[in-house]
C-alpha positions in Angstrom: 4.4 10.7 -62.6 3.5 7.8 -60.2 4.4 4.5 -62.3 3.0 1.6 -60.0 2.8 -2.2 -60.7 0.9 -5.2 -59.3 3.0 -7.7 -58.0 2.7 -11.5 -56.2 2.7 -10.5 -52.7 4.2 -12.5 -50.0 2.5 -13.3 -47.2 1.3 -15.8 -44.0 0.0 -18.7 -45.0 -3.3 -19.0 -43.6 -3.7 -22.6 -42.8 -0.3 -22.5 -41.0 -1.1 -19.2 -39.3 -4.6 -18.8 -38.6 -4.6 -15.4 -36.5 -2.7 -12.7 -38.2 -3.1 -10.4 -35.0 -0.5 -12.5 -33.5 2.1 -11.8 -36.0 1.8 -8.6 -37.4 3.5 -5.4 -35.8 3.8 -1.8 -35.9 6.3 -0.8 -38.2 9.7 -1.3 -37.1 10.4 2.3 -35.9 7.8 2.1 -33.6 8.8 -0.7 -31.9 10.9 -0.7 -28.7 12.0 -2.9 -26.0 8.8 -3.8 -24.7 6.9 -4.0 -27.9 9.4 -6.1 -28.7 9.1 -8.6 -25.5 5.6 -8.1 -26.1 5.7 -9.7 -30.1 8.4 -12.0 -29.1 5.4 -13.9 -26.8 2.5 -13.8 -29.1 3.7 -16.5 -31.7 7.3 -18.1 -32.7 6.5 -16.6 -35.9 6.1 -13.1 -35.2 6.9 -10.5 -38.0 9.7 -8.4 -35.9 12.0 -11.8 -35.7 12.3 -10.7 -39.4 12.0 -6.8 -39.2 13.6 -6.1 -35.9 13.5 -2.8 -34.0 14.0 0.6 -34.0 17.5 -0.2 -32.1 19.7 -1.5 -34.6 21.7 -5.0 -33.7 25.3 -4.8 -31.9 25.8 -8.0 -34.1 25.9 -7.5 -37.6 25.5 -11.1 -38.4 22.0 -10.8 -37.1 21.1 -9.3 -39.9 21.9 -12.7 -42.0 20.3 -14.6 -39.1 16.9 -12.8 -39.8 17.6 -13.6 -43.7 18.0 -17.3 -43.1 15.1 -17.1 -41.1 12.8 -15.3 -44.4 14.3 -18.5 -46.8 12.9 -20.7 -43.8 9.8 -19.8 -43.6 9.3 -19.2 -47.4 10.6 -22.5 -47.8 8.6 -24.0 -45.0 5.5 -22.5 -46.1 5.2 -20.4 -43.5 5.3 -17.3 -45.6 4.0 -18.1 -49.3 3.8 -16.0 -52.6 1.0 -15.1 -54.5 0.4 -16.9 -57.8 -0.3 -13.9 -59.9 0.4 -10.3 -59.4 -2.5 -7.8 -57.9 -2.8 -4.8 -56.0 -4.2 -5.4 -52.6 -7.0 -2.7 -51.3 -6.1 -2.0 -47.5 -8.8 -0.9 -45.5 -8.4 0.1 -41.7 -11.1 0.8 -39.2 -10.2 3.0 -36.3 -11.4 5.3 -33.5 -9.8 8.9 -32.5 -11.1 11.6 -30.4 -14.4 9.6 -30.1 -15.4 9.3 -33.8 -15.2 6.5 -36.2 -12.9 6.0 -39.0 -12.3 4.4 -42.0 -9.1 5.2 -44.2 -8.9 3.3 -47.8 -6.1 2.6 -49.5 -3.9 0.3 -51.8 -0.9 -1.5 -51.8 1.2 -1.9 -55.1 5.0 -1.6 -56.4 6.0 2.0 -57.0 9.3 2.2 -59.5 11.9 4.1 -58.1 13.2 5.5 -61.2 9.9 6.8 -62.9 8.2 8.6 -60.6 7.9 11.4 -58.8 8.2 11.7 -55.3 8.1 14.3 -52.9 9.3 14.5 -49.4 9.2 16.7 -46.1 11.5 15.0 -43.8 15.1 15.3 -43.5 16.6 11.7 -42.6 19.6 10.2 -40.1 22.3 8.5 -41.1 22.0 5.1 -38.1 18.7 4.5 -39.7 19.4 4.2 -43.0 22.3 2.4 -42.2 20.3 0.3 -40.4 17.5 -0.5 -43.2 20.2 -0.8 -45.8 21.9 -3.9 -44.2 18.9 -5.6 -43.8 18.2 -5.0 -47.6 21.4 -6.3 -48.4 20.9 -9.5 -46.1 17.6 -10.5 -47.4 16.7 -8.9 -51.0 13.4 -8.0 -50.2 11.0 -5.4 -48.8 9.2 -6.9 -45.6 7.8 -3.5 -45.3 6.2 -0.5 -47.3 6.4 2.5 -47.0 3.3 5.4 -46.6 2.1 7.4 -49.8 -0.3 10.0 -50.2 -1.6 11.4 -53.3 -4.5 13.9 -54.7 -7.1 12.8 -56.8 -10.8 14.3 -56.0 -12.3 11.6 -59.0 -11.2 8.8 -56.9 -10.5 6.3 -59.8 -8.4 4.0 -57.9 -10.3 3.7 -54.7 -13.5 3.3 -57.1 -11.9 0.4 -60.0 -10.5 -1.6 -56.7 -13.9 -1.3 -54.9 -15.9 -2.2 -57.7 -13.5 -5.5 -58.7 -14.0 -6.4 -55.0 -17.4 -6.3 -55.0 -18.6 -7.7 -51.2 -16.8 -10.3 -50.7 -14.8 -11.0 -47.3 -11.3 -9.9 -47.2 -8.4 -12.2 -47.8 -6.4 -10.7 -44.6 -8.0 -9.6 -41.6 -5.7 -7.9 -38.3 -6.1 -6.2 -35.6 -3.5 -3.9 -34.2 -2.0 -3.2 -30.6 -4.9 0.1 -30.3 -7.9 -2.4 -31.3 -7.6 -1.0 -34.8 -9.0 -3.5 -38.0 -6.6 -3.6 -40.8 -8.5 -5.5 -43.8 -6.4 -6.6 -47.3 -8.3 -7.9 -50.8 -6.2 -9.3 -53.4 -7.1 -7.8 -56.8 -5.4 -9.3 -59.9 -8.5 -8.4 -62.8 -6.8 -6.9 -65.4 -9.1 -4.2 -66.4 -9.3 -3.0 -62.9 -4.8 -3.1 -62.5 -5.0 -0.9 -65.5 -7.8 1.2 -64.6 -5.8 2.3 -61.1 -2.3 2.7 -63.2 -3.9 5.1 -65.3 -5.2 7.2 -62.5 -2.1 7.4 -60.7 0.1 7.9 -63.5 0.0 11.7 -64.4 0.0 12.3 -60.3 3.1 13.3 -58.0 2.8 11.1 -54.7 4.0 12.1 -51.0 5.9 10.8 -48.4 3.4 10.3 -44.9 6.0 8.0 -43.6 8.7 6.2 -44.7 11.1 8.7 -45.6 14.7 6.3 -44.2 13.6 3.2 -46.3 12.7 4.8 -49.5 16.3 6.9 -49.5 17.8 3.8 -48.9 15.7 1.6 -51.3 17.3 4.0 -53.4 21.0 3.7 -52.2 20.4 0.0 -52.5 18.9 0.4 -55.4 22.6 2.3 -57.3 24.7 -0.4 -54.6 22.7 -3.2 -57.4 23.5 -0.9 -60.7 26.8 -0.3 -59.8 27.8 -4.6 -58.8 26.2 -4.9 -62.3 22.9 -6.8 -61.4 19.7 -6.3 -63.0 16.4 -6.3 -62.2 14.1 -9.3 -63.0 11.0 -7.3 -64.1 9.1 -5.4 -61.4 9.6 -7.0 -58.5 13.3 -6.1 -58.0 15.6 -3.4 -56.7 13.9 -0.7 -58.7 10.7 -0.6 -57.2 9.6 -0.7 -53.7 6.0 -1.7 -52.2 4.0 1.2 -50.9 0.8 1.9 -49.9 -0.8 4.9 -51.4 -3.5 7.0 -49.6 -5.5 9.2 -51.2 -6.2 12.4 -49.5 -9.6 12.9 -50.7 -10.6 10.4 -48.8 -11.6 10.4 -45.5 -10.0 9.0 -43.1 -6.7 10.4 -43.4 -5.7 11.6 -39.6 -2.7 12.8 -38.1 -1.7 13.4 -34.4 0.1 16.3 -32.9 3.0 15.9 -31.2 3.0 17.1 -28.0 6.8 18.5 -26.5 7.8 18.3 -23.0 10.7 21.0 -22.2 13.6 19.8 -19.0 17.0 20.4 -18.6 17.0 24.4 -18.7 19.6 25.6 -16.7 17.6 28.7 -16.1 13.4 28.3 -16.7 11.0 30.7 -14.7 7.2 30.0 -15.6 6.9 34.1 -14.8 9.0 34.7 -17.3 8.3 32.6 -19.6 4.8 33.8 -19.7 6.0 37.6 -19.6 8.4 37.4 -22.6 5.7 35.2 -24.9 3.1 37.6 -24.9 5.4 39.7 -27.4 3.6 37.6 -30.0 1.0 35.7 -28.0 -2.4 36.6 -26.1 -2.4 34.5 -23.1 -4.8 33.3 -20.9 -5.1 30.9 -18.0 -7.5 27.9 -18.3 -8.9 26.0 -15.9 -8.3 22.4 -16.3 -7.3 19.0 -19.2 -11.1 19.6 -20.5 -10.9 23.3 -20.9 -7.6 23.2 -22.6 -8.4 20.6 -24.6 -11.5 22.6 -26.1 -9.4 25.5 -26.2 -6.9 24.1 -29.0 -10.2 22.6 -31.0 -11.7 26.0 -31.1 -8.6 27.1 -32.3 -8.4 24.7 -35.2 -11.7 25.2 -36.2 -11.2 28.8 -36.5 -7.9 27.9 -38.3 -5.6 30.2 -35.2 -2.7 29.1 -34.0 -3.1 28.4 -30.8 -1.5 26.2 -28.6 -1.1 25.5 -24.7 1.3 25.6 -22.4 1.3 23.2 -18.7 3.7 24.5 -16.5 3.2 24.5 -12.2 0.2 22.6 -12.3 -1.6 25.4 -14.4 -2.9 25.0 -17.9 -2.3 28.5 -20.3 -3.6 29.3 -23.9 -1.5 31.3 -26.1 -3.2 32.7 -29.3 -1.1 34.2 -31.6 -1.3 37.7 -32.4 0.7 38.7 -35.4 0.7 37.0 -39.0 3.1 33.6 -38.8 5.2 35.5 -41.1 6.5 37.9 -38.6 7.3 35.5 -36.1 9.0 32.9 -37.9 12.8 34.1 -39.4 14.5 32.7 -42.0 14.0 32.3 -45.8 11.2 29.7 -45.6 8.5 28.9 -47.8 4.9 30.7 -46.9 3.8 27.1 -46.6 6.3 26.2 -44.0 6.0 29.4 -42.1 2.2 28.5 -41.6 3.0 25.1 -39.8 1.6 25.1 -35.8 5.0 23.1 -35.5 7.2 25.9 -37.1 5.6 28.6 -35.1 5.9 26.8 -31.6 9.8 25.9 -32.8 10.7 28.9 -33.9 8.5 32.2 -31.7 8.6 29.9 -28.5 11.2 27.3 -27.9 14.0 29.1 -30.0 12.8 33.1 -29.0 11.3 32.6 -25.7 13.3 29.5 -24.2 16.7 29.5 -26.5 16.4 25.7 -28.0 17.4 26.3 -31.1 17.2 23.6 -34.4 20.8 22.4 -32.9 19.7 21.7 -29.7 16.0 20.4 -31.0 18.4 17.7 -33.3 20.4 16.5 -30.4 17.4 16.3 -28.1 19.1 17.2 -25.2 16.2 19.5 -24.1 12.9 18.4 -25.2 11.2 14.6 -25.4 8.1 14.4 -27.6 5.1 12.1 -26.4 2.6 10.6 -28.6 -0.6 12.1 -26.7 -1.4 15.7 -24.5 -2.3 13.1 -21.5 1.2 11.6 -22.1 2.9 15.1 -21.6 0.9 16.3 -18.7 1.7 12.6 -16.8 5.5 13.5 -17.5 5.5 17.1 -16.0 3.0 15.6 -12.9 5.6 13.2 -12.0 8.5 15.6 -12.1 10.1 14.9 -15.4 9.9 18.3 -17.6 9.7 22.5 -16.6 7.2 23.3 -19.3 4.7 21.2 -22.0 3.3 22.4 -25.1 0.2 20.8 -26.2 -1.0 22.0 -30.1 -2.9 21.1 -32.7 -2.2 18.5 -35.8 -0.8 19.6 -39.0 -3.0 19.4 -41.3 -2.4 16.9 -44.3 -3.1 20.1 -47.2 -0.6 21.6 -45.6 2.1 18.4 -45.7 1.5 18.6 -49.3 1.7 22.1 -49.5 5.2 22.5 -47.8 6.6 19.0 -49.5 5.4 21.0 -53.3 7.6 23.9 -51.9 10.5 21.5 -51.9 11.1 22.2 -47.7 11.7 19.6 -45.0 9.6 20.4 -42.6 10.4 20.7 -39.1 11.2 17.7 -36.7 8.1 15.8 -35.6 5.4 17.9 -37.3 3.2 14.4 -38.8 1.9 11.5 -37.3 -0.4 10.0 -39.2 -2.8 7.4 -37.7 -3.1 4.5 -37.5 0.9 3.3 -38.6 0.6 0.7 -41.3 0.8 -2.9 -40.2 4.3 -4.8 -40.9 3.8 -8.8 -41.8 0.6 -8.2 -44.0 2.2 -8.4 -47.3 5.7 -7.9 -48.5 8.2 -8.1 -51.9 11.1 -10.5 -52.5 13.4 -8.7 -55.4 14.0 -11.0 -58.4 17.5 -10.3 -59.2 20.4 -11.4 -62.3 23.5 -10.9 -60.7 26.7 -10.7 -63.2 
């Protein structure tokens, strides 16, 4: 169900750019005004001058300035192509929470048309739109897209292993959180064939990625329907992913931490009076205590979460089955989420944001860490923050199977893939 390829990679060239920490970036979502300044300095040939930013141009003949630029640096050398098609085993090296990581995975072509995928976020329009012209400027994929499949055997991450044997990496980065991301090309035949056939009878998932591969896919029909065909596999019908698998280790995600302002009318009193309905609360003492509080709670698999309001830290446990507090005809799997439960019991019972408000984001602004949150309510900025545990990745397969969205914000899996490692120019007949 997951029909993948090898293909010739394009990538830096290393004698013309020695240091790949200086030109590779977050992916371009995750890259704002100052991440962008901050690129912009390291080298003149910097990786967002291609991908740009999470704001899309005002301009719209940037993006055929940023397509001239890809020819120019192919043409120059700066950017070369791989002689022969591999798959390129992506190791990264990372530290969370004070332990060590390592998350394996593989980069390859998946085919858009043959295989099944399955998603569990809905998508905006401005992105899409946004990816879509910059498909259209440059025929190629400068980025890939996060995959996640099952397989306990581990046949892939055991063939690509074994054909790399020890030897030293052909790409080495580091990212903007002192992260490693390592590549090795592998292009021995028995081993291509050996990870095709382990991912072929296997559904893959979405981690992240959702906006480009709906509109690799609109591109994708936009190709069909002008009458061009695809030039093999490295073309409009597939699209370069890397694929995780989740029997690994190594495969973290972050909660998402909410910070609540705006509220016309918000009383802490309240608020804690109308959420033990469905919540045993408690007041803890401090960061440390509350911290330890959601880890017990994860460990004992409760829902649990805490709340920062006034200075004070509070635990709220829930005390009914998820089922009961969560309305609507959702999936089991979906009612389960730590995300759903806060959304729905809390935000939408207790303090009236509702999925409407939540999609505007008038009300709340999510952070990226608990110590995030609590700076923004210290220095004024938010009534109420709600620090809570990560979803688990089971249960992002689980509610993606179910065939739900889930709610907003419920993954971020760490560490983001690196842009400006390896990308895909489409070969393409055009009538």
């Amino acid at each position: 169900m997951a029909k993948i390829y090898p293909f010739r990679g394009i990538r830096y060239n290393p004698s013309l750019v020695p240091d790949l920490s200086a030109v590779v970036t977050q992916p371009y979502d995750r890259i704002g005004p100052k991440e962008e300044a901050e690129y912009l300095r390291r080298s003149p040939y910097n990786f967002v001058r291609l991908i740009g930013t999470k704001t899309p141009p005002k301009d719209e003949a940037e993006y055929a300035k940023r397509a001239e630029l890809f020819r120019e640096w192919l043409s120059q050398g700066i950017l070369v192509r791989d002689g022969e098609p591999a798959f390129y085993l992506y190791r990264v090296r990372f530290a969370h929470e004070g332990g060590s990581y390592e998350r394996l995975g593989f980069v390859a072509l998946l085919d858009l048309r043959e295989s099944l995928v399955k998603k569990h976020e809905r998508t905006l329009r401005g992105p899409k739109e946004d990816r879509l012209k910059l498909f259209r400027a440059t025929e190629a994929h400068l980025e890939h897209i996060f995959l996640l499949y099952r397989d306990p055997a581990r046949r892939a991450t055991q063939a690509l292993l074994a054909a790399v044997g020890g030897r030293a990496p052909d790409m080495r980065a580091q990212d903007d959180f002192g992260n490693v991301h390592e590549m090795w090309r592998v292009s021995d035949p028995p081993a291509l064939r050996e990870v095709q056939d382990a991912l072929a009878p296997l559904p893959v998932y979405i981690a992240d990625g959702h906006h480009r591969f709906e509109t690799a896919g609109i591109f994708m029909e936009e190709c069909f329907g002008r009458g061009w065909k695809p030039l093999g596999s490295e073309s409009f019908t597939s699209i370069p992913v890397t694929l995780v698998n989740v029997a690994e280790p190594g495969c973290v995600i972050r909660p998402t931490p909410r910070v609540v302002h705006g509220l016309p009318r918000f009383s802490l009193p309240d608020f804690l009076r109308q959420v033990q309905e469905d919540f045993l609360v408690e007041e803890l003492r401090d960061f440390p205590e509350a911290r330890a509080y959601l880890g017990q709670g994860l460990g004992r698999r409760e829902k649990v979460f805490v709340a920062y309001s006034g200075g004070k830290f509070f635990g709220l446990r829930l005390k009914k089955n998820p089922e009961e507090v969560v309305p609507g005809a959702h999936a089991p799997a979906w009612k389960r989420l730590d995300v759903a439960i806060l959304h729905k019991a809390i935000l939408e019972k207790v303090l009236g944001i509702d999925e409407e408000t939540l999609a505007r984001g008038t009300n709340v602004e999510y952070t990226h860490t608990a110590e995030e949150a609590v700076a923004l309510m210290d220095e004024g900025k938010g009534q109420i923050a709600f620090l809570l545990n990560p979803t688990q990745v089971e249960d992002v397969l689980a509610v993606a199977d179910a065939g739900e969205p889930m709610p907003q914000k419920s993954t971020d899996f760490y560490p983001k893939l690196l842009s400006g490692l390896v990308a895909m120019k489409m070969e393409i007949l055009k009538a």
